[in-house]
N, C-alpha and C positions, 0 to 999 in steps of 0.2 A: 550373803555374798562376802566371800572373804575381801579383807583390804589390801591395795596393791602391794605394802609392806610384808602380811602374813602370805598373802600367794609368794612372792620374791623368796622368799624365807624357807616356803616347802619345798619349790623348786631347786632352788642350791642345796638344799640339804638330801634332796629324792639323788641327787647326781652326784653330792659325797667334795661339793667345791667349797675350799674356803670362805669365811665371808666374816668382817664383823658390820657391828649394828650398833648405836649410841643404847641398848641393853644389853650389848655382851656382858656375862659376866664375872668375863676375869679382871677386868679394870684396866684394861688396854686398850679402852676407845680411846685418851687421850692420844696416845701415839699411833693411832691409825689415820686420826682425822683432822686432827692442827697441821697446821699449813708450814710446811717444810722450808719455804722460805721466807714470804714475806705473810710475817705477823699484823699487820694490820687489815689484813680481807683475812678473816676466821672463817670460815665458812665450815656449815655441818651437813656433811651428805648423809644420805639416808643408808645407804650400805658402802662399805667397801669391800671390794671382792680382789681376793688374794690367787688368782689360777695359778697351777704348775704346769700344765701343757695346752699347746694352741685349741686342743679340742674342748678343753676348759674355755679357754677366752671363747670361740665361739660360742658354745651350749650358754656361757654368761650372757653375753650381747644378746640372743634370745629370750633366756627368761626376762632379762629386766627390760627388755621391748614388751615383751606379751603384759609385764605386770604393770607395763604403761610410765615408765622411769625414763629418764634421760640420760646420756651416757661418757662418762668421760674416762678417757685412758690419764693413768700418771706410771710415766716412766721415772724421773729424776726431782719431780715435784716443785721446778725450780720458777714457774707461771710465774711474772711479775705483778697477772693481776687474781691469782689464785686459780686461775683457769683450769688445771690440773684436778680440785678442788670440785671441780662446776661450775664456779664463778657465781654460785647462789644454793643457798639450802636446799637440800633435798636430793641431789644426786646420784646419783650411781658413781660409784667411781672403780674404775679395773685398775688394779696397781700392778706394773710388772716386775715387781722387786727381783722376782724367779728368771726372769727372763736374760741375763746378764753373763751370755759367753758370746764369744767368737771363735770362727775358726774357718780354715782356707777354703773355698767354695770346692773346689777339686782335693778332698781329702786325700785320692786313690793316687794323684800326681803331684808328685811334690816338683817336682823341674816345671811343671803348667808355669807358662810365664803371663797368666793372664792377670795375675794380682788382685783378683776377686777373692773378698774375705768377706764371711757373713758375721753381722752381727744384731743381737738381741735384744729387742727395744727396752729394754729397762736397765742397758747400762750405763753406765756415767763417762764423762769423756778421760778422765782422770785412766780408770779402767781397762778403758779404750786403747788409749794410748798405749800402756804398758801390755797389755796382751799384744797389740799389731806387731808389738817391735820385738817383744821377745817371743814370737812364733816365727816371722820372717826380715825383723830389721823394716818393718814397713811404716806407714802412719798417712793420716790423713789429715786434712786442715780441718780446726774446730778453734772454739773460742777457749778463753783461757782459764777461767774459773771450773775446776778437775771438778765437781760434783753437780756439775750440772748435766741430765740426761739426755740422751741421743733424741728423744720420740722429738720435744719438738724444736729442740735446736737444729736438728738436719731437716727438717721439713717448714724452715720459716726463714731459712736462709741460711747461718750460721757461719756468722766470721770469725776468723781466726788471723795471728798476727803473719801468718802465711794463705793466705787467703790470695794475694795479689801473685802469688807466686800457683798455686795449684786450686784458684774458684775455691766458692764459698762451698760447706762440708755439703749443703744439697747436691753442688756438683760432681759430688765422688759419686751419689748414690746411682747404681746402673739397676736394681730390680727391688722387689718386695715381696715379703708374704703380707698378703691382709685381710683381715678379718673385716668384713661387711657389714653394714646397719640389719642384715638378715640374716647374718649368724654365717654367711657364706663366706668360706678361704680361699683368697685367690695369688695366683704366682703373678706379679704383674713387672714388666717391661715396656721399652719402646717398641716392640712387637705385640706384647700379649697384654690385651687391655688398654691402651696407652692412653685411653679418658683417665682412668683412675690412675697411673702412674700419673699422669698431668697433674690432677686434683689434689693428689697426696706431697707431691713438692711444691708446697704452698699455702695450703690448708690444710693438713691429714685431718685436724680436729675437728673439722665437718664433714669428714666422711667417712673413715674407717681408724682402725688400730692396727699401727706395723707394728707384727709379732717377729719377722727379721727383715733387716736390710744387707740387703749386696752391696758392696760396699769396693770400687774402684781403687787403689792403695799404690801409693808412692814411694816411693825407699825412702827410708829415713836420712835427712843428710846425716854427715858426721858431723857437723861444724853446725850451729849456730848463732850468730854473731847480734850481738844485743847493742845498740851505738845509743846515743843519746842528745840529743841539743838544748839548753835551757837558756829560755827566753824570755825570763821571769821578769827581769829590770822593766821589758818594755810596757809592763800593765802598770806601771809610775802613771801614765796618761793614757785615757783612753784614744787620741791619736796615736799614738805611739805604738798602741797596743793594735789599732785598725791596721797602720803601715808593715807590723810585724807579721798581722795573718795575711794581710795582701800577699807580703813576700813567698812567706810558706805555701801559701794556694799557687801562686805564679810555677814556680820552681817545682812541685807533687806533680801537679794536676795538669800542665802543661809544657814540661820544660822533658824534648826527647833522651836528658844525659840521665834518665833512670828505667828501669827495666823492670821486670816480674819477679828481681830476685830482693824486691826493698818491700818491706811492709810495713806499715807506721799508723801509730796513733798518737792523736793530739790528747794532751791531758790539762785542763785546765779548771783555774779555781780563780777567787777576787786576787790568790798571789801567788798561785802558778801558773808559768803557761811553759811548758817541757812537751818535746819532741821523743818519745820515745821509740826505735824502731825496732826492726831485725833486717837479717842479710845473709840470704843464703850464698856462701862460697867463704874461700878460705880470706884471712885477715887481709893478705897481699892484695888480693883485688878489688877487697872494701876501698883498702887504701890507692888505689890506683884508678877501678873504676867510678868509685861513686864521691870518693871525698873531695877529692878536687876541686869538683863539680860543685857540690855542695858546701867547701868552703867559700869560693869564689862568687858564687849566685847567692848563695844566704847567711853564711856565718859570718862574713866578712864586713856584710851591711849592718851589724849592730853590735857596737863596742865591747858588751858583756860576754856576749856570745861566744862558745865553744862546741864545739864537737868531741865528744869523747869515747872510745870503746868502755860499754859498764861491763860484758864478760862474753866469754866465748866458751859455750856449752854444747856438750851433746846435745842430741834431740831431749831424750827424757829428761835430762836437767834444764833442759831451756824450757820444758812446759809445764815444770816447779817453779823456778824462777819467776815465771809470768804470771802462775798463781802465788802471787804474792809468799811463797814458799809456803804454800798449802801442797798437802802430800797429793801424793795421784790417787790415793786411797782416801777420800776424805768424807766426813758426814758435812751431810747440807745445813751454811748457817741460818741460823734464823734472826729474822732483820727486819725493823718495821722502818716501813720505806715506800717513798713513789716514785715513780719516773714516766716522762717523755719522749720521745725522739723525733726527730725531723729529718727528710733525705734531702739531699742536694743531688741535682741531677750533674753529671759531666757534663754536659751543654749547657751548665745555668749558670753566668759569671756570680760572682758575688759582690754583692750591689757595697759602694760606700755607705750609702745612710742605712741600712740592715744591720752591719757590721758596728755602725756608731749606736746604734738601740741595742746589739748585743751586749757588747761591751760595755755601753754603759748602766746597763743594769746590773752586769757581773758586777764591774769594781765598785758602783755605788753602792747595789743594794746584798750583794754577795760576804759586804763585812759587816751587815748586820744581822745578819740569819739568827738564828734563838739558839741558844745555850744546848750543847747539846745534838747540833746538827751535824750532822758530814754529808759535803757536798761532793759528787763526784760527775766530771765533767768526760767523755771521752769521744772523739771524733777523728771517727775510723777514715782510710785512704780506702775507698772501694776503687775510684778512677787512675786516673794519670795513664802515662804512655805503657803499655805492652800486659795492664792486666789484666789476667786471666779469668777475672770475675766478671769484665765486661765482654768479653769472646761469646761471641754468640751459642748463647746455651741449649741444650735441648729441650725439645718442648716440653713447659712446665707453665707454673701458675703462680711464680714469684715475679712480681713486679719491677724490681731494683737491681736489675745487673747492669741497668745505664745510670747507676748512683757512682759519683762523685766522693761526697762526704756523706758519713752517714752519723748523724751527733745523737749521742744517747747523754740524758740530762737525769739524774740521777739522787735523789736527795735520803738521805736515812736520819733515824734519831737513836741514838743510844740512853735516854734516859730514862726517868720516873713518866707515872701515869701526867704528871702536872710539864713536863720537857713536851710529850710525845702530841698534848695538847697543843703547848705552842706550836710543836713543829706543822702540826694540821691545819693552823692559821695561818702560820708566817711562812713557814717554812713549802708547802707545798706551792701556795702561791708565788713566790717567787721563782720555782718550777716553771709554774703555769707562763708568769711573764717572760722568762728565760727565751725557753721553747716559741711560744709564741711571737719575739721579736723579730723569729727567721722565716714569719709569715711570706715577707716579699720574697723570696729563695726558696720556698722549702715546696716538694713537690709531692711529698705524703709523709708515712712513719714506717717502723719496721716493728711489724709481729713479733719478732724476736722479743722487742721491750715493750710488751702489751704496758698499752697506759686503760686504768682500770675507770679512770675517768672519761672516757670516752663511748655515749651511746651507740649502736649498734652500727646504725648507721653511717654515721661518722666514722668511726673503727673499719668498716667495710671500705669505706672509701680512700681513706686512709693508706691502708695496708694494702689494698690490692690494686687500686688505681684501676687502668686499662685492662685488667685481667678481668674481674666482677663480674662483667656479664655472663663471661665465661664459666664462671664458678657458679655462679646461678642457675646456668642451665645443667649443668651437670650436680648440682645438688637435687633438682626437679629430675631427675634421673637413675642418683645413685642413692638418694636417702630420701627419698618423699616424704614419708614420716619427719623426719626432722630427728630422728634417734640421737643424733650426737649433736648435743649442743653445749651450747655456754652463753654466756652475754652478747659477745662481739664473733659467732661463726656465720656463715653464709646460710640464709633461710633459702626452701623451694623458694622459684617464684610462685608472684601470688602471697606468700604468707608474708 
């Protein structure tokens, strides 16, 4: 009897579908199979299969079901816990590298003012971007790092610094084509199938592979306006530093002088603590609607404090800018690195002594971290008055549009083999204690930032909260087998 590797092998080969193998042999497994972002989960799949058309990807998803293989799609390969990968030896992995256009869902009508654009699960948002807008001036919200892929940032929520203004990029999605744990292609909607559209905004990587997404699109503003506040002085004392996120949480999260047109992320380090935002509408109304306000309630109450315009960009320049002026075209870096996240519900005050274990382990133990480290701290506004991320959503299988704050805790090492050690000792674990301080607050994590430390269980629970049963039962429905998995996907029940 052949082994599931030689059957896998004739099959793709009897159908004429790309594929390499850790024996091809042109010497190109290295760059098929190293993990495109985060270098420290290496993981070795057993194939990787390159399809050019959807009846590839199906005919794929069957032989390597029949040859008894597990199966993971990698759009942008950007997993933070290599999930894309398999998240363990032996994999299957469908890469959509091919798969990477867009274009207006009503080709035949250009005047159609429905603003449905389809787009290809293996592009990057970078990509993204710059096609929507130079086809019709359009765009959708997504996060800000340009080479990170559509598959599972739109399907695990995917914020963006306009997100409070136009819902997280899951929100745009209106249909799907997707390829099934049985090789079967489906058009799915909130009319047609609306299990599997559910299951796919939230989980796709336990059920199926979007080959396209329909894609709901916004005009692109002409303006947007990037402000800034730094609050640095006040991590002098860790009261001081308590009093300064009270204020900020007070005035976001609760105060009605802000609207859907502010988006903000917190950035902090043991000596940063910066406000950085956007603002859709022209300078005049920053200045008249929101600064006011937010001189008066927050910049006012601490000495150092400023508010400042850092630039006022087109669209396509503001989503250079926020990638750190990384191009919209950009290859994925690669980074050995771990991270956590934690959500704060908009119904859940944030406690003083939570705040004082946060913060004091930032500024005590965040100036010690190992040689070699970067910490990255960011803590995103899902909540506050009029956004659009908390508007009640269609039905779906994301957990967190009643999120508040959503902190992604973030650590990397740029060094030698002898740094990358420290950082696995010291440096994670203070990760671990970071995140974990916001135990009395935190109400799960976001899939978005798979933490790679977390068993399956935990991870389930985690990331989908109230949803899970949900996902359960419709995994006992839509993938019995279990075909697509990874460490941290939703098992049938029973298994």
């Amino acid at each position: 009897m052949d082994s599931p590797t030689t059957l896998l092998e004739g099959l793709l080969t009897s159908t004429g579908i790309d594929f390499k193998t850790p024996t091809t042999p042109d010497s190109s497994w290295q760059e098929w199979h190293e993990p495109y972002h985060n270098s420290r989960l290496p993981f070795t799949p057993s194939f990787v299969i390159l399809p050019k058309t959807l009846v590839e990807i199906s005919d794929a998803v069957r032989h390597a079901s029949s040859a008894g293989f597990k199966i993971q799609a990698r759009s942008g390969g950007h997993s933070y816990a290599s999930h894309s990968l398999g998240g363990v030896d032996g994999a299957v992995v469908i890469d959509l590298r091919h798969f990477n256009r867009t274009w207006p869902a009503n080709e035949q009508d250009p005047a159609d003012q429905q603003n449905i654009y389809v787009a290809q699960g293996g592009i990057r948002l970078g990509n993204l971007a710059e096609s929507l807008y130079n086809q019709g001036r359009q765009a959708v919200p997504h996060g800000t790092c340009t080479s990170v892929g559509i598959g599972g940032h739109f399907t695990h929520g995917g914020f963006g610094m306009l997100s409070r203004a136009w819902g997280l990029s899951m929100d745009s999605v209106v249909g799907m084509t997707v390829v099934m744990a049985d090789g079967s292609i489906v058009e799915v909607d909130k009319n047609n199938r609306p299990d599997i559209f559910a299951a796919m905004r939230g989980a796709a990587d336990s059920f199926g592979i979007i080959v396209n997404f329909n894609l709901r699109t916004q005009r692109a503003p002409d303006i947007v306006i990037h402000w800034t506040v730094n609050l640095s002085q006040e991590l002098q004392s860790v009261d001081r530093a308590i009093t300064a996120f009270a204020t900020v949480d007070q005035f976001f999260r609760f105060s009605d002088h802000i609207d859907r047109r502010l988006g903000l992320v917190i950035h902090l380090n043991h000596d940063r603590f910066t406000l950085e935002g956007t603002f859709l509408g022209t300078e005049l109304e920053f200045q008249s609607d929101l600064l006011p306000q937010m001189q008066d309630q927050l910049v006012s109450k601490f000495k150092s404090a400023s508010c400042r315009i850092v630039s006022k960009h087109s669209w396509l320049d503001s989503v250079t800018e926020f990638s750190n002026g990384q191009q919209l075209v950009a290859p994925t870096p690669h980074v050995f690195f771990f991270a956590k996240s934690a959500v704060v519900l908009q119904s859940e005050p944030v406690m003083h002594e939570t705040m004082r274990d946060y913060f004091s382990t930032l500024i005590e133990q965040g100036k010690s971290l190992p040689k070699g480290t970067d910490l990255f701290i960011g803590i995103q506004l899902f909540g506050g008055h009029d956004s659009q991320i908390s508007v009640a959503p269609a039905d779906d299988c994301y957990a967190w549009h009643n999120a508040g704050w959503v902190f992604q805790h973030h650590g990397s090492c740029s060094g030698d083999h002898l740094a990358r050690l420290g950082f696995e000792e010291h440096g994670m674990r203070f990760i671990e204690s970071l995140n974990q301080s916001l135990g009395g607050i935190s109400a799960g994590a976001s899939s978005n930032y798979a933490d790679s430390s977390l068993n399956r269980e935990d991870a389930l629970r985690l990331y989908h909260s109230h949803k899970l049963p949900r996902l359960v039962e419709l995994k006992s429905q839509l993938d019995p087998e279990d075909v697509f998995q990874h460490p941290q996907t939703v098992q049938p029940g029973g298994s």
